[in-house]
Backbone as JSON, one array per atom type, in Angstrom:
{
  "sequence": "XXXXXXXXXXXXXXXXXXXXXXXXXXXXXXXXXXXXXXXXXXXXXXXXXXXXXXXXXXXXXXXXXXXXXXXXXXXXXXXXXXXXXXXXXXXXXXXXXXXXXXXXXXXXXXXXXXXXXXXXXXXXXXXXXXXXXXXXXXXXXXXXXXXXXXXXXXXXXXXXXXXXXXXXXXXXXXXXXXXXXXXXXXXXXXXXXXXXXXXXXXXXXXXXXXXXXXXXXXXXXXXXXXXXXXXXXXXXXXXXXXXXXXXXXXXXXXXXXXXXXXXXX",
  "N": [[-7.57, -54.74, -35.59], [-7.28, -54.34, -32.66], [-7.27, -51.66, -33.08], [-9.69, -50.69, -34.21], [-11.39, -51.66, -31.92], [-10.71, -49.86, -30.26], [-11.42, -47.07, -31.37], [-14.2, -47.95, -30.83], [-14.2, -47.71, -28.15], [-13.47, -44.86, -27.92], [-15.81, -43.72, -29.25], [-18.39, -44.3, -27.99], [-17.51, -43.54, -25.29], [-17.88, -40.67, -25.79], [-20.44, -39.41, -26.06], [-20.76, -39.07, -23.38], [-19.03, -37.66, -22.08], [-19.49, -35.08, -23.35], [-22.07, -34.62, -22.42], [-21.6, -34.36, -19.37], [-20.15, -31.92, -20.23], [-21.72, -29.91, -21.02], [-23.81, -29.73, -18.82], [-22.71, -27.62, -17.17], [-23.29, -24.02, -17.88], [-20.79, -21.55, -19.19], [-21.34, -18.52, -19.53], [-19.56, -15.67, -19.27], [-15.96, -15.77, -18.18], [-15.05, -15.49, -21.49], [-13.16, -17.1, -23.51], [-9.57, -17.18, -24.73], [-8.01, -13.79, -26.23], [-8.68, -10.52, -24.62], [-9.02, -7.53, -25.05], [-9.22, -4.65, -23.1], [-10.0, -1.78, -21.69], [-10.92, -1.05, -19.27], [-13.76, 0.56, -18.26], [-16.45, 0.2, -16.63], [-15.67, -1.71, -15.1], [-16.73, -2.7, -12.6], [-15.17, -2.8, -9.15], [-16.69, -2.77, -6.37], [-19.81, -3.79, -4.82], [-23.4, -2.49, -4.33], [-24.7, -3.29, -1.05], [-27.43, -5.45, 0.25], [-29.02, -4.96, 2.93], [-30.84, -6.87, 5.62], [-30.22, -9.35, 4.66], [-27.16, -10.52, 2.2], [-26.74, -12.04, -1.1], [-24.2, -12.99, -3.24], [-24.23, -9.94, -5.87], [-24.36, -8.8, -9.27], [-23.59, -5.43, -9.95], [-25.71, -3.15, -11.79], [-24.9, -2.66, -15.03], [-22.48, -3.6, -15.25], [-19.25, -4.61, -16.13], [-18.84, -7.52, -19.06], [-16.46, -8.51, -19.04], [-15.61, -8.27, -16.91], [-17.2, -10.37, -15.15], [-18.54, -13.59, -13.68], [-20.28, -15.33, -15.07], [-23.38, -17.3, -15.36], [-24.59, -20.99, -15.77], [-25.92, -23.44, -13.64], [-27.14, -26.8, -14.47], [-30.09, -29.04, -14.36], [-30.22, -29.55, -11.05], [-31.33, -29.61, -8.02], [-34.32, -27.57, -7.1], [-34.7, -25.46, -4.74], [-31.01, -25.5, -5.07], [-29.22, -27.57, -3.05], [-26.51, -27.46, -2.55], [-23.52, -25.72, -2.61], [-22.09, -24.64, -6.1], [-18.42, -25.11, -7.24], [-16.18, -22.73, -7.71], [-12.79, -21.98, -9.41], [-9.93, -20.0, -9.49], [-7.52, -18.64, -11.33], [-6.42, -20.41, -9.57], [-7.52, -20.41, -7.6], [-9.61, -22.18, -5.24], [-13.04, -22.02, -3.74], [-16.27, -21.92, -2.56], [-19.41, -21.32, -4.21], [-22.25, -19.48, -4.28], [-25.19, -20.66, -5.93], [-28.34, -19.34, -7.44], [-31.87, -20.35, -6.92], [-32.46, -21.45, -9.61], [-30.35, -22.53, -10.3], [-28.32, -20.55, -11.37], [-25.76, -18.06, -11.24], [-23.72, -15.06, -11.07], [-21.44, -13.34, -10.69], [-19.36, -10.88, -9.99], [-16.08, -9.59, -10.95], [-12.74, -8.59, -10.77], [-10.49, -9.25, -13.32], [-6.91, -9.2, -13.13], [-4.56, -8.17, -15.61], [-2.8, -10.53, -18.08], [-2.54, -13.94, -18.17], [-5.43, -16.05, -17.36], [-7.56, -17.83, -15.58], [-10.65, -19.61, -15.63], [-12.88, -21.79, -13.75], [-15.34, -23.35, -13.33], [-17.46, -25.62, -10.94], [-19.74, -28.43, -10.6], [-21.86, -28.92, -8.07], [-21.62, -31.36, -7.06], [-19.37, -32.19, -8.51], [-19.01, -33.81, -10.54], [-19.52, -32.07, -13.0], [-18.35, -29.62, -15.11], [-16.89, -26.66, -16.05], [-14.82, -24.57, -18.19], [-12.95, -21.82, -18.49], [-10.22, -20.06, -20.6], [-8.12, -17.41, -20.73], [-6.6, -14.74, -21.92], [-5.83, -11.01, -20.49], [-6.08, -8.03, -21.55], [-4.9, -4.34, -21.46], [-4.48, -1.05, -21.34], [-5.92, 1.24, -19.71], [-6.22, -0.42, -17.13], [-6.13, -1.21, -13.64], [-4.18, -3.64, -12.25], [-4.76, -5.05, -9.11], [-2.41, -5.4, -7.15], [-2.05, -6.64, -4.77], [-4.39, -8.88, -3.19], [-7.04, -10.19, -0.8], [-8.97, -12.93, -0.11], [-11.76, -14.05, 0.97], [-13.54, -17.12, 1.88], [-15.77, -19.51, 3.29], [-17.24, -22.34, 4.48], [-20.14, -23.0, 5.15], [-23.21, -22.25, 4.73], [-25.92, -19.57, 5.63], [-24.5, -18.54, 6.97], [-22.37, -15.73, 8.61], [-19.45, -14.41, 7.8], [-17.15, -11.92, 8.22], [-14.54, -10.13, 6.8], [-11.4, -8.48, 7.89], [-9.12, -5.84, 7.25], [-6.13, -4.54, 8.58], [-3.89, -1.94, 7.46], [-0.59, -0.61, 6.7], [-0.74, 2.2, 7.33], [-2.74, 2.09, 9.39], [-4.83, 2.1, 8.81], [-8.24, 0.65, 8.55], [-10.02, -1.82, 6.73], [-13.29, -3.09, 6.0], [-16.91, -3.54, 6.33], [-17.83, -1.82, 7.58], [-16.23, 0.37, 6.42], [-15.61, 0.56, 3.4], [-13.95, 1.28, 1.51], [-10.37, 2.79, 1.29], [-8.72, 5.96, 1.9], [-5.98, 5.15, 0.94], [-6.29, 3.33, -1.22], [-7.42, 0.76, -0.61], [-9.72, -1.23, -0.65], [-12.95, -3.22, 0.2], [-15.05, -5.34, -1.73], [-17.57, -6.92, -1.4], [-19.93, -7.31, 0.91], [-20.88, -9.97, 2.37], [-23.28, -11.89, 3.42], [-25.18, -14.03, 3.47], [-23.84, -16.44, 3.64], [-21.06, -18.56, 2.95], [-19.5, -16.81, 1.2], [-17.07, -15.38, -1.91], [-15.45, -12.71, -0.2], [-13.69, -10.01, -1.15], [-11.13, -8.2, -0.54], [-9.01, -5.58, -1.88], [-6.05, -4.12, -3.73], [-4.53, -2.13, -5.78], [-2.09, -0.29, -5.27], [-0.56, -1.38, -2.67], [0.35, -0.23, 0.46], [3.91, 0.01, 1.47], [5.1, -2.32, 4.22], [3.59, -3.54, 7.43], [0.8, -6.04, 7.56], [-2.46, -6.93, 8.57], [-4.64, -9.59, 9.15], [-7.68, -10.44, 10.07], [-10.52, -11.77, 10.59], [-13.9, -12.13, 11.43], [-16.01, -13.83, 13.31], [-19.09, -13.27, 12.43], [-22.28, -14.03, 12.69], [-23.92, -16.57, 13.89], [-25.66, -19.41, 11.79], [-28.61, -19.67, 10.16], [-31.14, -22.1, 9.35], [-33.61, -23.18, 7.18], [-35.84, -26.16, 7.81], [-37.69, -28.67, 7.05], [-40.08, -27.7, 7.19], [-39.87, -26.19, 9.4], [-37.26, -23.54, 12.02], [-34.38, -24.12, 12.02], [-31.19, -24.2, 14.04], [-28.63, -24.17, 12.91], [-25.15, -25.52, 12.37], [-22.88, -24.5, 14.83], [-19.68, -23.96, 14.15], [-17.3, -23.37, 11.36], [-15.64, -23.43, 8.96], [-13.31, -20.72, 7.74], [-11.36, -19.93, 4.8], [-8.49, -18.34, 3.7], [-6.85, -16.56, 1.37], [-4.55, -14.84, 0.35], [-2.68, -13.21, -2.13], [-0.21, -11.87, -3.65], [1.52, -9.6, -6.05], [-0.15, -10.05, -8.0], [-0.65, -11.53, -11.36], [1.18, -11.19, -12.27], [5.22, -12.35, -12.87], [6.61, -12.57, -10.56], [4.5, -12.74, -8.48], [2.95, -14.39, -5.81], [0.86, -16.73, -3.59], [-0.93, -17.93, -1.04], [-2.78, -19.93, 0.62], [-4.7, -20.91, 3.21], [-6.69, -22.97, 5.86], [-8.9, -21.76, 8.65], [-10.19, -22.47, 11.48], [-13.76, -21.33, 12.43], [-15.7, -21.1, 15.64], [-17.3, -20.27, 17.13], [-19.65, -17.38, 17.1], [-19.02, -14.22, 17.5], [-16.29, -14.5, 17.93], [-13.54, -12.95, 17.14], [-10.83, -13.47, 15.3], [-7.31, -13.16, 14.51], [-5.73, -14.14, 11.78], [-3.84, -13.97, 10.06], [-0.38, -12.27, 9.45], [1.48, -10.1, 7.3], [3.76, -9.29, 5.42], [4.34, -6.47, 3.13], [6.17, -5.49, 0.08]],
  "CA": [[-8.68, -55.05, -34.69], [-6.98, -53.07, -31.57], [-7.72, -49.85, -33.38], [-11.2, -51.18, -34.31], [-11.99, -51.6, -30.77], [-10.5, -48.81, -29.21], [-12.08, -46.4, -31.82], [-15.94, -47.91, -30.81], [-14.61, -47.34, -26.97], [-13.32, -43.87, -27.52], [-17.33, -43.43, -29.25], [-18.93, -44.77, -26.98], [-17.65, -42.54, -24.01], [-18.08, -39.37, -26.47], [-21.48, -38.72, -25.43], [-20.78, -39.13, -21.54], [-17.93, -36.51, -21.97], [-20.1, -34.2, -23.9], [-22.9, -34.12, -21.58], [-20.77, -33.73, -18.54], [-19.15, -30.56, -20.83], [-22.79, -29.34, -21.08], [-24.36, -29.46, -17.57], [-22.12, -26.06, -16.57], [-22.7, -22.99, -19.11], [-19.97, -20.57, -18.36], [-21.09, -17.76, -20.76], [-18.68, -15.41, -18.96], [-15.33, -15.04, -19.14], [-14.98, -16.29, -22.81], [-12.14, -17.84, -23.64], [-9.14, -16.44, -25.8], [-7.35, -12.57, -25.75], [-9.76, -9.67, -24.3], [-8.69, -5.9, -24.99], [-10.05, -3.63, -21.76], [-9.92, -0.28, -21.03], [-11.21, -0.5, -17.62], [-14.82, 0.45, -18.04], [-17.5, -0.35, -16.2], [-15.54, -2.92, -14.12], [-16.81, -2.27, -10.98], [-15.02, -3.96, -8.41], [-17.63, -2.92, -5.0], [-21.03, -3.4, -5.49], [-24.12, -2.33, -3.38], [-25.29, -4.57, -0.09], [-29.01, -5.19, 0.72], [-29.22, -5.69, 4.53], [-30.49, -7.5, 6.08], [-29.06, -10.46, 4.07], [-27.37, -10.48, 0.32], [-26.29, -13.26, -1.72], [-23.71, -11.85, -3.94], [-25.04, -10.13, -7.06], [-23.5, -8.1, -10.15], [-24.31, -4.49, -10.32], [-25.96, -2.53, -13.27], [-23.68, -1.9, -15.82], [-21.0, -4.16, -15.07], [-19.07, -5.07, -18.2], [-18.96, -8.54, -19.42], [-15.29, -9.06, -18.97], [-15.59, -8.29, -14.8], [-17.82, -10.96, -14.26], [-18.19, -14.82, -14.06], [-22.0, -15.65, -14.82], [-23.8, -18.88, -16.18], [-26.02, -21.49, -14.8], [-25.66, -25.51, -13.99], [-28.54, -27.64, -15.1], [-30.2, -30.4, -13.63], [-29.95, -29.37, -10.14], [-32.63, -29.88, -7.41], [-34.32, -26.51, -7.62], [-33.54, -24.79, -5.07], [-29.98, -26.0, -5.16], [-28.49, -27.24, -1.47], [-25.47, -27.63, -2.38], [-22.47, -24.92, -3.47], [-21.01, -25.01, -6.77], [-17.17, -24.85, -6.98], [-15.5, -21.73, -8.28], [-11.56, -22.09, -9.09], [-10.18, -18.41, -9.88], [-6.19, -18.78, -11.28], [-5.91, -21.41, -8.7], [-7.63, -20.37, -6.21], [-11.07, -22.41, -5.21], [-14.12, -21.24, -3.08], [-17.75, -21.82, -2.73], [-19.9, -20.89, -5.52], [-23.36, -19.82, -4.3], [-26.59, -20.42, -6.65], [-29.86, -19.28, -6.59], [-32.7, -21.14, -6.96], [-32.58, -21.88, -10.66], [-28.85, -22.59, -10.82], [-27.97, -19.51, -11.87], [-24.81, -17.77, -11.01], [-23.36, -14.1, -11.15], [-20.16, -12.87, -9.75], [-18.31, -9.78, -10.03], [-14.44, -10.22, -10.83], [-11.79, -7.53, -11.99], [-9.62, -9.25, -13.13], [-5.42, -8.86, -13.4], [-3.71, -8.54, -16.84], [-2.16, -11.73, -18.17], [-3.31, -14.99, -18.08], [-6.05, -16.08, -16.25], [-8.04, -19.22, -16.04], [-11.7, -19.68, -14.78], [-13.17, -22.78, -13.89], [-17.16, -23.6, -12.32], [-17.82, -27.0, -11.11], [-21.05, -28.5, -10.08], [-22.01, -29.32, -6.25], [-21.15, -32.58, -6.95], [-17.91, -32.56, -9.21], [-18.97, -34.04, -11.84], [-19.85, -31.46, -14.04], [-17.14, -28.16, -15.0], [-16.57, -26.1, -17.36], [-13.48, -23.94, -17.77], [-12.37, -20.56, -19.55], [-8.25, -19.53, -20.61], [-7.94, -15.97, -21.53], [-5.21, -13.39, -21.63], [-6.56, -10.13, -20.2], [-4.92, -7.03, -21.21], [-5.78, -3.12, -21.36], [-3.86, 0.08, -20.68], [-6.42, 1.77, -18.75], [-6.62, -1.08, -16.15], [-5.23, -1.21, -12.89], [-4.61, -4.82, -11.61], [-4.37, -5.39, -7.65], [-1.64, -5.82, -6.82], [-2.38, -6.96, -3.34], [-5.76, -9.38, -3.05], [-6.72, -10.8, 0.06], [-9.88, -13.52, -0.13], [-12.05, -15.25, 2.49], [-14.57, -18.03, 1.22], [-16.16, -20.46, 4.53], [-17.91, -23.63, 4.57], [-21.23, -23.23, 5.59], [-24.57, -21.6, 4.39], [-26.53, -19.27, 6.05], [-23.65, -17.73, 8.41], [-22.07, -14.64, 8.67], [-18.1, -14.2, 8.34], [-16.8, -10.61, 8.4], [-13.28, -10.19, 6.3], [-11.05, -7.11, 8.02], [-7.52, -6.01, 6.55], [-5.32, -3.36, 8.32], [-3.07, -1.65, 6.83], [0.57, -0.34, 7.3], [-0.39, 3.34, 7.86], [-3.75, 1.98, 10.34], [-6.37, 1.89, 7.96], [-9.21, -0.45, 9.0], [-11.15, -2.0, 5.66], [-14.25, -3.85, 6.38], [-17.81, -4.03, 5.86], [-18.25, -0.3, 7.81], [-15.51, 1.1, 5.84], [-15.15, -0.4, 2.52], [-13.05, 1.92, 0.89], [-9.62, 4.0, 2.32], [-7.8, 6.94, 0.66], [-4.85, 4.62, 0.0], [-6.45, 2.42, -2.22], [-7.66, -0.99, -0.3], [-11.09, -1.26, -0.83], [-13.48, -4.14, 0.39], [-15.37, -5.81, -3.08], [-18.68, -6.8, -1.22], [-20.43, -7.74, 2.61], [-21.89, -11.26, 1.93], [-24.02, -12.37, 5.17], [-26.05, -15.45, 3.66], [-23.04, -17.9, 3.73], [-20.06, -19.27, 1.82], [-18.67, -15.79, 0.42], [-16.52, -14.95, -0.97], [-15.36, -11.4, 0.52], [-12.44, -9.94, -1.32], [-10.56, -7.03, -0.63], [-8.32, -5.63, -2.97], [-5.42, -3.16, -3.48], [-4.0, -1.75, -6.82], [-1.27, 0.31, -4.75], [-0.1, -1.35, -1.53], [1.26, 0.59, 1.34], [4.9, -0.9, 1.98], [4.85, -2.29, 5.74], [2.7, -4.96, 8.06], [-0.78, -5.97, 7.24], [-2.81, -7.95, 9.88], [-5.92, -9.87, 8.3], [-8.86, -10.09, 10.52], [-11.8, -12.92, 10.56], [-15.31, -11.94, 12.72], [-17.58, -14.75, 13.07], [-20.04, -12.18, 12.75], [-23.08, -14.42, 13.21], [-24.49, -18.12, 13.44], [-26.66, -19.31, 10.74], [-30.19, -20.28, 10.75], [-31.75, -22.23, 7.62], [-35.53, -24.15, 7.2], [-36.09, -27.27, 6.84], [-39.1, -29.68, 7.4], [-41.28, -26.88, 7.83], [-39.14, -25.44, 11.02], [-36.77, -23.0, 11.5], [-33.64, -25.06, 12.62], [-30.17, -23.84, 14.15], [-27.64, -24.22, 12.12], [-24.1, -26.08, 13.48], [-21.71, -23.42, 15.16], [-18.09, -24.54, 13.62], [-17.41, -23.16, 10.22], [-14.19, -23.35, 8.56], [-12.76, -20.02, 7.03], [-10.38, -20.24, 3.96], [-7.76, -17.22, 3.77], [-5.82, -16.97, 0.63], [-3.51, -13.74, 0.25], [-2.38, -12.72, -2.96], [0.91, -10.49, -4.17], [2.07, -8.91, -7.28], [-1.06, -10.76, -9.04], [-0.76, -11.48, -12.71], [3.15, -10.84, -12.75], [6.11, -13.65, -12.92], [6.81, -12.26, -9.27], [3.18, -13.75, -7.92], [3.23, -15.29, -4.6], [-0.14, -17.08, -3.72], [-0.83, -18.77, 0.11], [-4.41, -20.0, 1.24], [-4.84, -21.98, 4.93], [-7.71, -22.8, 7.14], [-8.79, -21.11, 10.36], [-11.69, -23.3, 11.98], [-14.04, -20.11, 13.86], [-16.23, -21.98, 17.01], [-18.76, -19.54, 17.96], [-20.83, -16.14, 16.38], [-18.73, -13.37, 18.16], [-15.24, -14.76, 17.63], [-13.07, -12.37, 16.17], [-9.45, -14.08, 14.86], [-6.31, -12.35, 13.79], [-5.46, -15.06, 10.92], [-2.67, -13.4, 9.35], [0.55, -11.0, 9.53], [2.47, -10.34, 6.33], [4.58, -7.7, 5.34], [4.38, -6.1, 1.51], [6.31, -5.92, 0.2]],
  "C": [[-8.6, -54.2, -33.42], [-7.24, -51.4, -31.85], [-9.12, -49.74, -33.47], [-12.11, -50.53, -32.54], [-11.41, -50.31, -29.92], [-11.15, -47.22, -30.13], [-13.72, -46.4, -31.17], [-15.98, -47.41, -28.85], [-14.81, -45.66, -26.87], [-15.32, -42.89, -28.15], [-18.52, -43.07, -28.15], [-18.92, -43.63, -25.54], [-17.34, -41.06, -25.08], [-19.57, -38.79, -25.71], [-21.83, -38.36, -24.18], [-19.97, -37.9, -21.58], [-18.87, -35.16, -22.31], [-21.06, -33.22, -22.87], [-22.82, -33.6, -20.25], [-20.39, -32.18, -18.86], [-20.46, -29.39, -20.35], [-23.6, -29.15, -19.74], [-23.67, -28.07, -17.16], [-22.24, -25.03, -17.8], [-22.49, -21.69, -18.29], [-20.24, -19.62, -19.49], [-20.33, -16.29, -20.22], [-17.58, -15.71, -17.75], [-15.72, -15.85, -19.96], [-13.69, -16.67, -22.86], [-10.72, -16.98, -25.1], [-8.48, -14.99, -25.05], [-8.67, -11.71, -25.77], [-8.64, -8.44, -24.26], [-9.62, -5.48, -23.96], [-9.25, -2.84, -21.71], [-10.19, -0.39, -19.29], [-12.28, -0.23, -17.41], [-15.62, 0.11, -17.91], [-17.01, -2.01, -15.47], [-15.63, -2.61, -13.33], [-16.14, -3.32, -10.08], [-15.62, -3.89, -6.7], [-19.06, -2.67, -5.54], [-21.96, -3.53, -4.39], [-24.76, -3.73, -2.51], [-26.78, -4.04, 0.08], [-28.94, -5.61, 1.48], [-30.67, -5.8, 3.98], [-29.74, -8.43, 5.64], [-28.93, -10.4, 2.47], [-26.54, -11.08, 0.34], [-24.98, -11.99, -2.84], [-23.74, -11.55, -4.88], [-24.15, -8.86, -8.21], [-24.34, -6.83, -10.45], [-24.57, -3.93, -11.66], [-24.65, -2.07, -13.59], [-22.46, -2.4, -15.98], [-20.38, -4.86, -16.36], [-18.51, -6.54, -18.11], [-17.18, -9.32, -18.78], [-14.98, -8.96, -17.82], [-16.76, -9.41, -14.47], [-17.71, -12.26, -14.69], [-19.72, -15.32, -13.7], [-22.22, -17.05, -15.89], [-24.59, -19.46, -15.24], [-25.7, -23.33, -15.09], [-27.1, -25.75, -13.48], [-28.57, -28.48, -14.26], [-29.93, -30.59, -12.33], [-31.05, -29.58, -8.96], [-32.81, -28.11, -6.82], [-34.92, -26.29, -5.6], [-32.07, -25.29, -4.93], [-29.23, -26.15, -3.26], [-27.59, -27.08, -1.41], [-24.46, -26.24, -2.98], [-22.09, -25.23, -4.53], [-19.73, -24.9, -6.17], [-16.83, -23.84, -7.75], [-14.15, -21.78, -7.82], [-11.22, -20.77, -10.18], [-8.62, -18.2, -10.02], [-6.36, -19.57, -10.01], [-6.71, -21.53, -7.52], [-9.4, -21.04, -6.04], [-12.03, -22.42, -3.89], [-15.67, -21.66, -3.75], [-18.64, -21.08, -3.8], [-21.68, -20.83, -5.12], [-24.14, -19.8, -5.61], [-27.49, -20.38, -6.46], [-30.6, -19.98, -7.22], [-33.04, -22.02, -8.12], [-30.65, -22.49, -11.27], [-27.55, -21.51, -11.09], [-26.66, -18.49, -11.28], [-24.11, -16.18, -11.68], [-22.35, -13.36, -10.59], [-19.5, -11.71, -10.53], [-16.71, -10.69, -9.76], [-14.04, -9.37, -11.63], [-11.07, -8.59, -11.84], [-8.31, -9.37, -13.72], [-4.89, -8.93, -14.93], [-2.66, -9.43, -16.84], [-2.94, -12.66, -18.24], [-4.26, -15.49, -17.31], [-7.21, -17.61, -16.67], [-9.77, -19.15, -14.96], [-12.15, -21.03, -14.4], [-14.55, -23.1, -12.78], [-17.58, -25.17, -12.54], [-18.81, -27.35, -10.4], [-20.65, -28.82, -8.57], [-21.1, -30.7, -6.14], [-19.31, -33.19, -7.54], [-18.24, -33.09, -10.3], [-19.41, -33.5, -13.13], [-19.13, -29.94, -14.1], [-17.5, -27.64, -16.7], [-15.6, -25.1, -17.36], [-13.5, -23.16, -19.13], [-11.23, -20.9, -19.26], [-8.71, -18.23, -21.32], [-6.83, -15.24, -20.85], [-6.02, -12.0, -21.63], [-5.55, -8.8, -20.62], [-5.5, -5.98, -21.22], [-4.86, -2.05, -20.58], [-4.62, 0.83, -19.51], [-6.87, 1.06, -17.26], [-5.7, -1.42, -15.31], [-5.25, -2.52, -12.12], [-4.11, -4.37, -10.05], [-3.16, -6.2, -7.7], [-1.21, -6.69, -5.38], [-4.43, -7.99, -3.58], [-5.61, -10.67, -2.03], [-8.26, -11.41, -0.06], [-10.04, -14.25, 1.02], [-13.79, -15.93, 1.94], [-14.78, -18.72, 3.0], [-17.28, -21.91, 4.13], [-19.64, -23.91, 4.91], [-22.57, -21.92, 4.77], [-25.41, -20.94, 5.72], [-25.82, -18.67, 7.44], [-23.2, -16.32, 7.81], [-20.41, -14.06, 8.76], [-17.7, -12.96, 7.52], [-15.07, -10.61, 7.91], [-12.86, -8.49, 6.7], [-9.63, -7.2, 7.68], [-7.29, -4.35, 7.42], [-4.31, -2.97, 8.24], [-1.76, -0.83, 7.5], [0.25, 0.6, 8.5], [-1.65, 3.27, 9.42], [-4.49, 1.75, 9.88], [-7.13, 0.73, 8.39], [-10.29, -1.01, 7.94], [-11.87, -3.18, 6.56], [-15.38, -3.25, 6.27], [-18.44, -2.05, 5.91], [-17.4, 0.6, 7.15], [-14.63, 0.34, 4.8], [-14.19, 0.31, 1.69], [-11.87, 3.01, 1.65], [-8.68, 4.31, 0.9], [-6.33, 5.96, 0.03], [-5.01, 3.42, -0.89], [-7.46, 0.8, -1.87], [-9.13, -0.94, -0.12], [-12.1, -3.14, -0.83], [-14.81, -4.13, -0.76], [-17.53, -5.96, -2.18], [-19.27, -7.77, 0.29], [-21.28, -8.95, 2.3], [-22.05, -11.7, 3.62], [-24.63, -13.57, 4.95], [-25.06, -16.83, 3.46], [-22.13, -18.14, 2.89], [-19.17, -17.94, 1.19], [-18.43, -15.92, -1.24], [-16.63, -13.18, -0.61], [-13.62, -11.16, -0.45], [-12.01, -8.5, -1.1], [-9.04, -7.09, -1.43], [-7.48, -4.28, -3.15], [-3.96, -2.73, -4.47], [-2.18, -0.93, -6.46], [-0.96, -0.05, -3.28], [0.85, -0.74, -0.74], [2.45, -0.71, 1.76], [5.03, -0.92, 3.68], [4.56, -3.53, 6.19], [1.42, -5.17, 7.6], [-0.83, -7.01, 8.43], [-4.12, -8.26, 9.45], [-6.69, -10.54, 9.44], [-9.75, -11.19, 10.3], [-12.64, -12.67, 11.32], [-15.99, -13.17, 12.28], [-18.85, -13.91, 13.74], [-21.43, -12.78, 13.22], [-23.78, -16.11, 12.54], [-25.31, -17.84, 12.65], [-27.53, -20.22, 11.28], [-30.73, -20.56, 9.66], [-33.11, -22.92, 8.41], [-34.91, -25.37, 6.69], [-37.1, -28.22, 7.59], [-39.98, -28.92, 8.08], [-40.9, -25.73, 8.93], [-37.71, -24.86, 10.98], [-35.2, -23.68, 12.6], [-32.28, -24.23, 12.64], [-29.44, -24.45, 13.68], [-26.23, -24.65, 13.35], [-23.19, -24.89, 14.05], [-20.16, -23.09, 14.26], [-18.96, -24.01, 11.88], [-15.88, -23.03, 9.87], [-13.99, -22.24, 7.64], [-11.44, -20.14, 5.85], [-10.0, -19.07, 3.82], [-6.92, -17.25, 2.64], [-5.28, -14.85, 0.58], [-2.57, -13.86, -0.55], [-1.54, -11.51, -3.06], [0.9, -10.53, -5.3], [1.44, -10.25, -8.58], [-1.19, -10.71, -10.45], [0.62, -11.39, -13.32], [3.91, -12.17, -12.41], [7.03, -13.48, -11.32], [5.3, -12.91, -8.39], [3.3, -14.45, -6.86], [1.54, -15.21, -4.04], [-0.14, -17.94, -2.14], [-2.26, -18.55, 0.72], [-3.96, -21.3, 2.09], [-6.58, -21.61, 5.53], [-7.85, -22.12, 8.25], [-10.22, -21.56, 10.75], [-12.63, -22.24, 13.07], [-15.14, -20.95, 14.54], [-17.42, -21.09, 16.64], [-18.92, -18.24, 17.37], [-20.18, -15.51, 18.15], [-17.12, -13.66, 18.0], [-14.93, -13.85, 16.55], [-11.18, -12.63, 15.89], [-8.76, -13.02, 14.34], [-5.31, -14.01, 13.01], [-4.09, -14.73, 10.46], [-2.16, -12.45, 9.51], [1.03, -11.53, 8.12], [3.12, -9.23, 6.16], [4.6, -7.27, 3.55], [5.17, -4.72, 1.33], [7.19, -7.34, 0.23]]
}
C-alpha cells in the first residue's frame, strides 16, 4: 500500500516537474562532449551607441554562445533572468519576447550552463566537456554583472606592463581583450586573457552613468545605488582554477572604484 501511494504521489508531481523543465529552452550549449577547432568563436562583438543590449554577432558558432527563450513572461519582460556560468551567476537580460543570446568562448573541460527564470522557478541546465586543439582557453577572466537596469557600469583591467583595457581600448598587443561595452543595464562585461602578463593587475569599476527607464507614461529617474559583482577568474578549466566574486556597492554616475589588486600568477 506504501508503494501504492507513493507511486500515485511521485505521478502526480510528474507534470509540475515537467512543466517547470519546459518554461526555459536552452537550445545552446547542448549537453554532452563538443569537438572545436576554434572557429568562428568570436569572443568581442560590435557596440551600437548610443545604448546596446548584448547581442551575438554574425557568424558566431553554435558552441560560443548561450541562446534560448523563457515562456510565459509578461512581454516585455521586467525582470532579469538568471545566468549561472561554471559557478558563476549574473543577470540575464531579455528582450521583449523572452528571448536570449549571449556570446561565450568557452574553456576546455567541463563546463556547466544553467538559465533560470526572473522568478526562480523555472531553469534549465546544460553539462558538456569542451575540447579542441585549435582553441585557446583564457586563462585569466575577469567579469562584472550589476543590479540594476538601465545604468551604465564601465569594467577597466590594467595590466602588469600598463596596459589600460576598457570600452576605448578593447583589445592590447598582449592579449587582454574586453568581450563587449553593455550600457542598458545588468551586463555582463567580460574581459579576458589567453596569455597573462606575470605581475599586478588592478581592476577598475566606472559608474559610468545613472539610469533612466519609462513608466506610467513618464520618463522617471532611476535609483542611484547599484551593486557591482566582480568575479576574477585564474587558470580557468584546469585542476589549478581559483575562482573569487564580491560586491562593491557604486553611489553616484561618475564614481570610478579601484575594486581589486591581484597578482598572476
Amino acid at each position: 500500500m506504501r508503494l501504492r501511494v507513493f507511486s500515485l504521489l511521485l505521478i502526480a508531481a510528474l507534470p509540475h516537474s515537467l512543466a517547470v523543465a519546459e518554461g526555459v529552452r536552452l537550445d545552446s550549449p547542448s549537453g554532452g562532449w563538443r569537438e572545436s577547432g576554434g572557429e568562428g568563436e568570436q569572443f568581442m562583438q560590435t557596440v551600437n551607441y548610443p545604448a546596446s543590449s548584448v547581442g551575438t554577432p554574425a557568424g558566431q558558432a553554435s558552441a560560443a554562445r548561450i541562446k534560448g527563450q523563457i515562456a510565459a513572461l509578461p512581454k516585455p519582460p521586467t525582470e532579469p533572468a538568471r545566468l549561472v556560468v561554471n559557478g558563476v551567476s549574473m543577470p540575464l537580460k531579455l528582450d521583449g519576447d523572452g528571448n536570449f543570446d549571449r556570446p561565450f568562448v568557452f574553456p576546455n573541460g567541463s563546463n556547466s550552463v544553467e538559465v533560470r527564470s526572473p522568478d526562480g522557478g523555472q531553469q534549465r541546465r546544460a553539462q558538456f566537456y569542451a575540447s579542441g586543439a585549435g582553441r585557446v582557453p583564457a586563462k585569466l577572466r575577469v567579469l562584472l554583472s550589476w543590479d540594476s537596469d538601465n545604468t551604465d557600469l564601465d569594467l577597466h583591467l590594467v595590466t602588469p606592463d600598463g596596459g589600460h583595457v576598457w570600452y576605448g581600448d578593447r583589445s592590447l598587443a598582449n592579449g587582454a581583450a574586453l568581450d563587449v561595452d553593455v550600457t542598458t543595464g545588468y551586463g555582463p562585461e567580460i574581459i579576458a586573457s589567453p596569455s597573462p602578463l606575470k605581475g599586478q593587475y588592478l581592476v577598475y569599476v566606472n559608474y559610468y552613468g545613472g539610469g533612466y527607464g519609462v513608466g506610467d507614461g513618464e520618463v522617471k529617474a532611476a535609483q542611484d545605488l547599484t551593486t557591482a559583482q566582480i568575479t576574477v577568474i585564474t587558470e580557468e578549466g584546469t585542476p589549478n582554477e581559483k575562482q573569487e566574486s564580491f560586491l562593491v556597492p557604486m553611489r553616484a554616475p561618475g564614481e570610478l572604484t579601484l575594486v581589486k589588486r591581484f597578482s598572476y600568477p
